[in-house]
DRENDO-1510 file (C-alpha; in Angstrom, 1 decimal, always signed):
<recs>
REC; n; res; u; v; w
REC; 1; UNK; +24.8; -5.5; -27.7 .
REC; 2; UNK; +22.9; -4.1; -25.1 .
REC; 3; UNK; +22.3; -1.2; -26.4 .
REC; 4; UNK; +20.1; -2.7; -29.0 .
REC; 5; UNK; +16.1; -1.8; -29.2 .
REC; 6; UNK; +14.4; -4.6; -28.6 .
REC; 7; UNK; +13.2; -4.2; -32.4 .
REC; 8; UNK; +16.4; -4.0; -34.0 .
REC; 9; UNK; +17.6; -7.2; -31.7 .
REC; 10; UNK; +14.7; -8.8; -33.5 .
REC; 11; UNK; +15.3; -7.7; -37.0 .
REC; 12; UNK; +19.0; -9.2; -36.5 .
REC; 13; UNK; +18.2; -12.3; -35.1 .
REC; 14; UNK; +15.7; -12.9; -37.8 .
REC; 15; UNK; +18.4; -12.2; -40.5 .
REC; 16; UNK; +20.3; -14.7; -38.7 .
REC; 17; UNK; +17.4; -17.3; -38.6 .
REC; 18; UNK; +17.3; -16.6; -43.0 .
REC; 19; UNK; +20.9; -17.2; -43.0 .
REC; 20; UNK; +21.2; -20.4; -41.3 .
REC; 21; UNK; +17.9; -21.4; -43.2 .
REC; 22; UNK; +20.6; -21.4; -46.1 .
REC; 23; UNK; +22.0; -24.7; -46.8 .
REC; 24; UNK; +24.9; -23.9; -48.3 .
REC; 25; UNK; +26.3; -22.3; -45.7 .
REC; 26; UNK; +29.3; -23.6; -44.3 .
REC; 27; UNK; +29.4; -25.3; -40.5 .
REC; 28; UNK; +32.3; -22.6; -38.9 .
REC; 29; UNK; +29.5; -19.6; -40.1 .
REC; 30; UNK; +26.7; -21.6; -39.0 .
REC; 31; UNK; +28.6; -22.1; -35.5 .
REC; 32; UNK; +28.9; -18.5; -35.7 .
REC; 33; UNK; +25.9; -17.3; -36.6 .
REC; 34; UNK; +24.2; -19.3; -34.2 .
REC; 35; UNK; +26.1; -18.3; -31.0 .
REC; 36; UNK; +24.8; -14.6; -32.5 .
REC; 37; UNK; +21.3; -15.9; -32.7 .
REC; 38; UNK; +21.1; -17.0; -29.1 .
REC; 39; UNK; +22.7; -13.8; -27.8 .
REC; 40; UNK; +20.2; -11.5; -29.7 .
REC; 41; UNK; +17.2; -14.3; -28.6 .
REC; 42; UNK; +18.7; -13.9; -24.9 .
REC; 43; UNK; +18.2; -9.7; -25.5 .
REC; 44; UNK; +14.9; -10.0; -26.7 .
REC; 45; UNK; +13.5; -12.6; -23.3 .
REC; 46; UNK; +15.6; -10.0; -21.5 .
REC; 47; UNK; +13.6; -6.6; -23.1 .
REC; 48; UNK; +10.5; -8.3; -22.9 .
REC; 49; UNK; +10.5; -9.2; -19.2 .
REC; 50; UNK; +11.9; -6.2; -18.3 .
REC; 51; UNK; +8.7; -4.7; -20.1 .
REC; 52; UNK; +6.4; -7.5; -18.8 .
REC; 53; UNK; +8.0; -6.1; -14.7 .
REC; 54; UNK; +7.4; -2.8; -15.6 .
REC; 55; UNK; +3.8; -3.0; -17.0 .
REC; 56; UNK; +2.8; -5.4; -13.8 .
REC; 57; UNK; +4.1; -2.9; -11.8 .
REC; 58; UNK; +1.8; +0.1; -13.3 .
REC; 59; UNK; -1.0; -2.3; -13.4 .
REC; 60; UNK; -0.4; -2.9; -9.0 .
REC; 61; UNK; -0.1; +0.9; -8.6 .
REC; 62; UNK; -2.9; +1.8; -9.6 .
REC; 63; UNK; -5.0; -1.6; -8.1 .
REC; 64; UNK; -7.4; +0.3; -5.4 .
</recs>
């Protein structure tokens, strides 16, 4: 799952988000599909803070 852009994590975890919107979906999918939700929302915080370091860093290096 790593491997995932941070814009196809998104894509996937808002699939997810439409699915368990869906109320007749049963409770072992739901389980399911929420466990796959938090791992793709953990990937996104990831991606972005990794951006947010690298961007602060650029922004320090060139600080005169």
């Amino acid at each position: 799952m790593k491997d995932k852009t941070f814009e196809s994590a998104l894509a996937e975890l808002e699939e997810v988000v439409k699915k368990l919107e869906n109320k007749d979906i049963g409770l072992d999918e739901a389980i399911k599909l929420y466990n796959e939700g938090l791992e793709l929302s953990k990937l996104c915080y990831e991606k972005l803070e990794k951006s947010k370091e690298l961007i602060v860093e650029k922004m320090e290096e060139t600080e005169v």
